[in-house]
C-alpha positions in Angstrom: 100.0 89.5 63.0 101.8 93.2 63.7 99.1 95.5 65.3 99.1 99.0 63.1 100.8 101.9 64.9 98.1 104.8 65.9 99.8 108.0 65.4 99.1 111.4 68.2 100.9 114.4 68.2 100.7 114.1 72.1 99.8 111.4 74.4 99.3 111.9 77.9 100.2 108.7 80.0 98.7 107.5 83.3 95.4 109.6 84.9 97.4 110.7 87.7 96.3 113.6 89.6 98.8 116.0 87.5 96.8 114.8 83.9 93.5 115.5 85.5 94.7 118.9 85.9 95.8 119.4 82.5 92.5 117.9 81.7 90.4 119.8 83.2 92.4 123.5 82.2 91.6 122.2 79.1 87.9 121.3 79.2 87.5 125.2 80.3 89.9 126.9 77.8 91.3 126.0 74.4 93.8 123.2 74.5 96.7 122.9 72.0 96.3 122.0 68.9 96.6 118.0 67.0 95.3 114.4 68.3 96.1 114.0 71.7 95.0 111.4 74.3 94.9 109.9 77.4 96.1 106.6 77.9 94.7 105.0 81.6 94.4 101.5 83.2 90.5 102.0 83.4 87.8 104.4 83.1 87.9 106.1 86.1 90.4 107.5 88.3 91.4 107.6 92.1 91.8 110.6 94.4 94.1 108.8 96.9 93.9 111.3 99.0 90.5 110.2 100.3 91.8 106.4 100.5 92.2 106.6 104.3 88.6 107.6 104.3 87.4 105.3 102.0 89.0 102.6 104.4 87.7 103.8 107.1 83.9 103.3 105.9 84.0 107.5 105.8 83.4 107.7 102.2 81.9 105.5 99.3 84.0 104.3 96.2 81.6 106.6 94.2 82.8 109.5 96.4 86.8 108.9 95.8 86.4 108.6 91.8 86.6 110.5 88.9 85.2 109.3 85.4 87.7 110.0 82.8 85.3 110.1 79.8 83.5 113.1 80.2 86.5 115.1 81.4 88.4 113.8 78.4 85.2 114.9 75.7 85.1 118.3 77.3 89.1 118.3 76.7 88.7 116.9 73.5 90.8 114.6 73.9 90.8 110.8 73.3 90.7 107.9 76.4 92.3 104.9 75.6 92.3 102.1 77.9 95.4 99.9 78.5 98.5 98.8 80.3 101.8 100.0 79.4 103.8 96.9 78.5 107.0 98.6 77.4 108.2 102.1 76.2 111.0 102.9 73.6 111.9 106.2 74.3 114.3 106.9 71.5 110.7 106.6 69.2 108.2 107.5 71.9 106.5 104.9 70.8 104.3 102.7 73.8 102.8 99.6 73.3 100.2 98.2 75.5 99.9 94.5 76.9 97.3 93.8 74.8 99.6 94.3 71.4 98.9 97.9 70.4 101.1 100.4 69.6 100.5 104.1 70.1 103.1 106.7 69.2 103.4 110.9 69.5 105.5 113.4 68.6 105.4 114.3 72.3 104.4 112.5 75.5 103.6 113.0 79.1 104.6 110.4 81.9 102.0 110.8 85.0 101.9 107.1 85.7 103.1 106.8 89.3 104.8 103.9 90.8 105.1 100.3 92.4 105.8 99.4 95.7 109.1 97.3 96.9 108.0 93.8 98.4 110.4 93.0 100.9 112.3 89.6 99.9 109.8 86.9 101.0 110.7 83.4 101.6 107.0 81.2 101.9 103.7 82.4 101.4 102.3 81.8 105.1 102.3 86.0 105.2 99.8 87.6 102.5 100.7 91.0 101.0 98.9 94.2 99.8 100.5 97.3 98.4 98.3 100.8 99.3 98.5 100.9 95.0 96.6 100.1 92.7 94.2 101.6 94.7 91.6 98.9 93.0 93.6 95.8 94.1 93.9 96.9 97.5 90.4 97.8 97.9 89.8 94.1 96.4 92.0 92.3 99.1 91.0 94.4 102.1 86.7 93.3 101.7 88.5 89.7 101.8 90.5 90.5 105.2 87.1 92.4 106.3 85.5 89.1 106.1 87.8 87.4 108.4 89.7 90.4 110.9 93.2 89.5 111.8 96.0 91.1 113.2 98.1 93.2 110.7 101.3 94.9 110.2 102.3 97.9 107.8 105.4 98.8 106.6 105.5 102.9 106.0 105.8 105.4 108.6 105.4 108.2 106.4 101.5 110.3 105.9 100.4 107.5 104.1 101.0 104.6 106.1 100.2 107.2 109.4 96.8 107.8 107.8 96.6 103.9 106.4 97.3 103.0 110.2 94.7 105.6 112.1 91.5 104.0 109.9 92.1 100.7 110.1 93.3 100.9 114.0 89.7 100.0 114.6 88.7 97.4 112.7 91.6 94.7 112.7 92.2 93.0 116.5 96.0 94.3 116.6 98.2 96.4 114.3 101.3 97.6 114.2 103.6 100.4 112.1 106.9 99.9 110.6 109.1 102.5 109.5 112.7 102.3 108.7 113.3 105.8 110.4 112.0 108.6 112.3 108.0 108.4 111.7 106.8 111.5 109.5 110.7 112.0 108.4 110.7 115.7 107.2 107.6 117.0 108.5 107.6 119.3 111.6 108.1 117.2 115.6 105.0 118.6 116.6 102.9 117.0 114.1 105.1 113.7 114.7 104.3 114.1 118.5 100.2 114.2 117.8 100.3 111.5 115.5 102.3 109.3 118.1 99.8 110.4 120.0 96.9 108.9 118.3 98.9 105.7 117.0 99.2 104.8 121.0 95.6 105.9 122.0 94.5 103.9 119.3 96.7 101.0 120.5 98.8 100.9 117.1 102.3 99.6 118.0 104.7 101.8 116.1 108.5 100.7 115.7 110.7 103.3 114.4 114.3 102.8 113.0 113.5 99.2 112.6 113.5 98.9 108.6 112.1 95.4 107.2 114.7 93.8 105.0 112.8 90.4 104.4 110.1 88.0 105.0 110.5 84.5 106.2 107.1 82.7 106.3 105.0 84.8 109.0 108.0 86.7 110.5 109.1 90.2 109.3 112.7 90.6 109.7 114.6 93.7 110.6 119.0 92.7 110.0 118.4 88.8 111.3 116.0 89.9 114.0 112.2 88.3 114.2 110.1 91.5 115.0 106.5 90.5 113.9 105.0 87.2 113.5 101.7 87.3 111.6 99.6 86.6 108.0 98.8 90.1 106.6 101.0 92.7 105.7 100.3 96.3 104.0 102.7 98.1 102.0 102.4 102.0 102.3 106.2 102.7 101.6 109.5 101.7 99.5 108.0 103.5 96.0 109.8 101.4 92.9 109.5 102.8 89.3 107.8 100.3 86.7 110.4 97.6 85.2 108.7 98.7 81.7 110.3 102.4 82.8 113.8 101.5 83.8 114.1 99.4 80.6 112.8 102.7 78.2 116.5 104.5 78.0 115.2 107.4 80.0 117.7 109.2 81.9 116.8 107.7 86.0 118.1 108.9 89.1 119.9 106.3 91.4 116.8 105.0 92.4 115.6 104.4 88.8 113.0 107.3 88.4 113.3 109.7 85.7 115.1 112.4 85.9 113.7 115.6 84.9 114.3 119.3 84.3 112.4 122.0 86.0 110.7 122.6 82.4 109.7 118.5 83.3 111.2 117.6 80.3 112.9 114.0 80.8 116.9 115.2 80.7 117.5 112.6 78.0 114.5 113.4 76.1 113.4 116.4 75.7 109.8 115.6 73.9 108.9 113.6 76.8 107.9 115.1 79.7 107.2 113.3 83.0 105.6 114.4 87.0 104.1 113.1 89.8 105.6 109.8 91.2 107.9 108.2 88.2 109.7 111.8 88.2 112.1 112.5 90.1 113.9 116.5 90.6 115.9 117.9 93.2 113.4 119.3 96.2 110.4 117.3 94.8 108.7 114.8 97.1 106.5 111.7 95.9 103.7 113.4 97.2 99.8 114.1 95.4 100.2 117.4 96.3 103.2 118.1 94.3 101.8 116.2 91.6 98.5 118.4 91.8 101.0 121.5 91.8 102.7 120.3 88.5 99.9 120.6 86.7 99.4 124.3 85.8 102.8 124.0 84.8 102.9 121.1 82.8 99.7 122.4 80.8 101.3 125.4 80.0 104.5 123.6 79.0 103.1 121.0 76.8 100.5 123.6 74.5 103.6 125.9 74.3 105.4 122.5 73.0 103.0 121.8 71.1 103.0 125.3 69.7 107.1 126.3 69.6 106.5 128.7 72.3 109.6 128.9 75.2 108.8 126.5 78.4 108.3 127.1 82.0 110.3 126.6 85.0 108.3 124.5 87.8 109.9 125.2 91.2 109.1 122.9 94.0 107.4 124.2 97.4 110.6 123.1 100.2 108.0 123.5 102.8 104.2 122.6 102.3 101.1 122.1 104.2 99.9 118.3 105.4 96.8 117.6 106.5 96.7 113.8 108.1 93.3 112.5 108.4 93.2 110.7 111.7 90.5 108.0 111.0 87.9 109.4 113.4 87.1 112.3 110.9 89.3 114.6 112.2 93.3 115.6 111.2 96.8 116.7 112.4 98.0 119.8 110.6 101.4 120.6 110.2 103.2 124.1 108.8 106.9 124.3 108.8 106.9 124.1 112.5 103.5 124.7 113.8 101.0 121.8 114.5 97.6 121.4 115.5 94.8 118.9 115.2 90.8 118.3 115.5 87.7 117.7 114.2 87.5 121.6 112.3 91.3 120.3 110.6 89.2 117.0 109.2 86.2 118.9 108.0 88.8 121.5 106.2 90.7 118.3 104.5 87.3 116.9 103.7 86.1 120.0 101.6 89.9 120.1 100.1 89.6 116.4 98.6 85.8 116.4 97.7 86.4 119.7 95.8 89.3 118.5 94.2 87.4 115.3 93.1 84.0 117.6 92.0 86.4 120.4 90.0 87.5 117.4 87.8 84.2 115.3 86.8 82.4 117.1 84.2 78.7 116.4 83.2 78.0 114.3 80.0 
C-alpha cells in the first residue's frame, strides 16, 4: 500500500547542533511563517561536545541531552521521528525507512555524517564509531564490563579528547592518525597534548594511516602495527549513501556543496550545514555548526518570506578547548596555548550552557 505524502512548506532535517539553534531563535521570537518541522532519529538530542566527559564518568547522559519536544512546541514547530531512507532532491521529497513520505517547498540538511571503517577482513577485531553517539555509548558499557586494550584511529580534537578519558580505564591504548596529530591547530597546543597522551601512557603514532584490518591486526601499507580486539573510530567522516544518491551537487569527497547563503549549489531550496556540508574554509567541526545557525535562521524565514539571503563567512582561525579527561583542558588561539584545571572549568560552563540555552520547560 503507497503511504500518503505529508506536505510542509519547510522541513528541517537532522537535530544537529545548527537546528537547535534555529530552534531555539525561534522559541524566543516569531519564526517564519507555514508548517514546518523537524525530522530526528529520536527524541532527544546530543551535545557531543560533552561526550569526552560523558566517557569519562564526568557527566551523566541526562547532563549531555537535549529534549526536542519542548524546544520544538515553544518553536511551533512539528517533531517527527524517523530515519532518512532516501532523498530525491529534484522534488525535495524524503522518505523515511519506515515508508513515509514527507515533502516541502524548502528543506534544511543538518544531519551530520558516517564514519569510514577501514576495509576489514575477519571479525576477530570489534569496531565502534564515536557516532551515533547512542550506539557508542551502548558498546562502550559492554567493553566496561570486560577492560581490554584498545586502539583509536583519529588524531584530530576528537579522538585527542576520546583518547585522554578513556586513558584510564582500558589496560593499554593507543592513537592512530594518518598525519601530524591536531593537523591545523597551533604546535603549542599539539606539544601539551603530546604531553598528556605520554603521561597518560597513550601510545600515539603519527603519519601511520590505517588502510585495512586483517583479523586483529591494523594495517598501515602491508605493515602489522597493532594487534588487538577493539577499535574506536573518531576520524575518516563519510557522507550518508542515501546523500550521495540524492542528485545534490557533492564535493570530491561526496559532501554537499554549498554557497555561503548555505544553499546546496544544485538546489537552491535546499539548504544544508554542519557536517554533510561542505564550503571552502569550513571545518567539520560543532563549533562551526553552532556558528551557522544565526545565519541559517535568518536565511530560511527570509526564504520563506522572499526577502534577499545572507552570506555566512567562516572563522579561518578559531578557539579549541580540549578537555583532557582529568577535568581540565588545553587551549589553543592561533598560536598561543595554554592548559589547566581554570581552561576545564571554562569549557565546562561553555557546553552545559550551551545544552541549558536549548531545553525549554514544558
Amino acid at each position: 500500500m503507497q503511504q500518503r505524502m505529508t506536505q510542509y512548506d519547510l522541513i528541517l532535517a537532522g537535530a544537529g547542533h545548527a537546528h537547535l539553534g534555529v530552534l531555539r531563535r525561534w522559541a524566543l521570537v516569531e519564526r517564519p511563517p507555514g508548517r514546518i518541522a523537524l525530522l530526528s532519529l529520536g527524541p532527544e538530542a546530543w551535545y557531543a561536545g560533552m561526550l569526552p566527559g560523558l566517557i569519562s564518568g564526568r557527566f551523566s547522559a541526562a547532563d549531555c541531552r537535549v529534549e526536542l519536544q519542548p524546544l520544538c512546541r515553544a518553536a511551533k514547530v512539528d517533531l517527527i521521528e524517523g530515519e532518512i531512507a532516501s532523498l530525491d532532491a529534484d522534488a525535495r521529497v524524503l522518505q523515511l525507512e519506515d515508508g513515509r513520505c514527507l515533502r516541502s517547498e524548502w528543506m534544511s540538511l543538518n544531519v551530520g555524517a558516517g564514519m569510514a571503517i577501514p576495509p576489514q577482513q575477519g571479525d576477530a577485531m570489534r569496531v565502534l564509531a564515536a557516532r551515533p553517539i547512542d550506539k557508542l555509548l551502548e558498546g562502550w558499557r559492554q567493553w566496561q564490563a570486560e577492560p581490554r586494550r584498545m586502539a583509536i584511529l583519529g588524531g584530530g580534537a576528537g579522538g585527542v579528547e576520546l583518547a585522554l578519558a578513556l586513558a584510564d580505564q582500558v589496560p593499554a591504548l593507543a592513537l592512530f592518525c594518518g598525519g601530524t596529530l591536531l593537523d591545523g591547530l597551533s604546535p603549542g597546543l599539539r606539544l601539551r597534548a603530546l604531553g598528556h597522551l605520554r603521561q597518560r601512557g597513550v601510545q600515539v603514532r603519527e603519519h601511520c594511516p590505517i588502510g585495512r584490518i586483517e583479523d586483529d591486526w591494523l594495517l598501515s601499507g602491508d605493515e602489522p602495527v597493532w594487534r588487538g580486539r577493539r577499535l574506536l573510530l573518531a576520524s575518516g567522516a563519510r557522507p550518508w549513501p542515501w546523500l550521495t544518491a540524492s542528485q545534490l551537487a557533492t564535493d570530491a569527497a561526496g559532501f554537499i556543496a554549498i554557497r555561503p547563503t548555505l544553499q546546496s549549489e544544485s538546489h537552491a531550496q535546499i539548504f544544508a550545514v554542519g557536517d554533510s556540508a561542505s564550503l571552502d574554509g569550513m571545518r567539520r567541526s560543532g563549533r562551526f555548526a553552532v556558528r551557522q545557525a544565526p545565519v541559517l535562521s535568518a536565511n530560511l524565514q527570509a526564504a520563506l518570506q522572499g526577502r534577499p539571503l545572507r552570506q555566512y563567512r567562516a572563522q579561518w582561525q578559531s578557539l579549541a578547548l580540549l578537555a583532557t579527561g582529568d577535568g581540565g583542558a588545553l587551549l589553543g588561539w592561533h598560536d598561543w596555548s595554554a592548559g589547566g584545571q581554570l581552561y576545564g572549568h571554562c569549557k565546562d560552563w561553555l557546553d552545559r550552557r550551551f545544552v541549558k540555552r536549548h531545553r525549554m520547560v514544558g
